[in-house]
C-alpha positions in Angstrom: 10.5 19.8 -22.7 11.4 22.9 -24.5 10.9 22.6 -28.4 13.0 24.4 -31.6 11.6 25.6 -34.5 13.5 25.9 -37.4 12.8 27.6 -40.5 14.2 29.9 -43.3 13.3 31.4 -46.5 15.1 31.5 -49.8 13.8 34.0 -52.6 14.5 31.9 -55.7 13.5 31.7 -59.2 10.8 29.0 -59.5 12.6 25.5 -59.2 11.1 21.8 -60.2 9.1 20.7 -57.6 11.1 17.5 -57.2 14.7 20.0 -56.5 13.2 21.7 -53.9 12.1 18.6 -51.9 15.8 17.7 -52.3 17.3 20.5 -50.8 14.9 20.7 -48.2 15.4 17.0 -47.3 19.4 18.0 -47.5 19.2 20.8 -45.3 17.0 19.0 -42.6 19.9 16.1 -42.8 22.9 19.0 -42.4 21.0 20.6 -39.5 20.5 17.2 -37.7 24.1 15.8 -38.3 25.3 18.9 -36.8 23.5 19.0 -33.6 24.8 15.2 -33.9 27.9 16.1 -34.2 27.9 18.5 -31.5 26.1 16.3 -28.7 22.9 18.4 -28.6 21.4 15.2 -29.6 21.5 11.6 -29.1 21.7 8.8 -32.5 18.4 7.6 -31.6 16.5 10.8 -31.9 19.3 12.0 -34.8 17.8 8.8 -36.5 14.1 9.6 -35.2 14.3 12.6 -36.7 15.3 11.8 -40.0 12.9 8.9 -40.3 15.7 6.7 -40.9 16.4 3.2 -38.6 19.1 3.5 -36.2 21.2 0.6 -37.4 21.2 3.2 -40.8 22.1 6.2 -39.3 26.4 4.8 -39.1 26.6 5.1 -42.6 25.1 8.5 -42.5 27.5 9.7 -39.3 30.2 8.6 -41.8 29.6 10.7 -44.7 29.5 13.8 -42.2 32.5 12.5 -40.4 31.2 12.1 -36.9 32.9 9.7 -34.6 30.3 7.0 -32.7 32.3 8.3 -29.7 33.1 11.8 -29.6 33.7 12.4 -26.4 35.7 9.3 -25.5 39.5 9.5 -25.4 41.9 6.7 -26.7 41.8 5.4 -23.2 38.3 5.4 -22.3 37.5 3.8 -25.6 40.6 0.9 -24.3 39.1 0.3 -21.6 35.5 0.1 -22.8 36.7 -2.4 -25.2 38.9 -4.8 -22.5 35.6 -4.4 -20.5 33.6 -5.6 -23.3 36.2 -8.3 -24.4 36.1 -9.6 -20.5 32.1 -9.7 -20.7 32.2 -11.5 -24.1 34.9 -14.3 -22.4 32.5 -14.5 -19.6 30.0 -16.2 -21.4 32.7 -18.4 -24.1 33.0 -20.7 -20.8 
């Protein structure tokens, strides 16, 4: 597998030690939520990455606005669901 490094520097007055593991924290978050956002990853390793559980990581997609299905259209998403709903019926009996 083909890896990514990513890095940048910033020349910047010297800033508390605690603001600059902020930011840095921040930016990895940005970077990750876009390559979310844009399917270049999945969830799991969005949530891998960020050293956060996956069942956190919705709450997160929210703030940066990224749909749990992306790619789906209102009709996929209907039938997934009537799918589901027959599956979940299924087992009511």
């Amino acid at each position: 597998m083909a890896t990514t490094e990513i890095k940048f520097t910033l020349t910047l007055p010297e800033v508390p030690e605690i603001h600059r593991l902020e930011a840095e924290k921040k930016a990895k978050e940005a970077y990750i939520m876009t390559l979310l956002r844009h399917g270049d990853i999945s969830a799991g390793r969005a949530a891998e990455l960020l050293e956060i559980k996956y069942s956190s990581l919705s709450d997160l997609m929210n703030s940066y606005q990224i749909s749990p299905f992306p790619t789906q259209t209102k009709e996929e998403l209907q039938q997934e669901v009537t799918q589901t709903l027959e599956i979940l019926n299924r087992y009511k009996k």
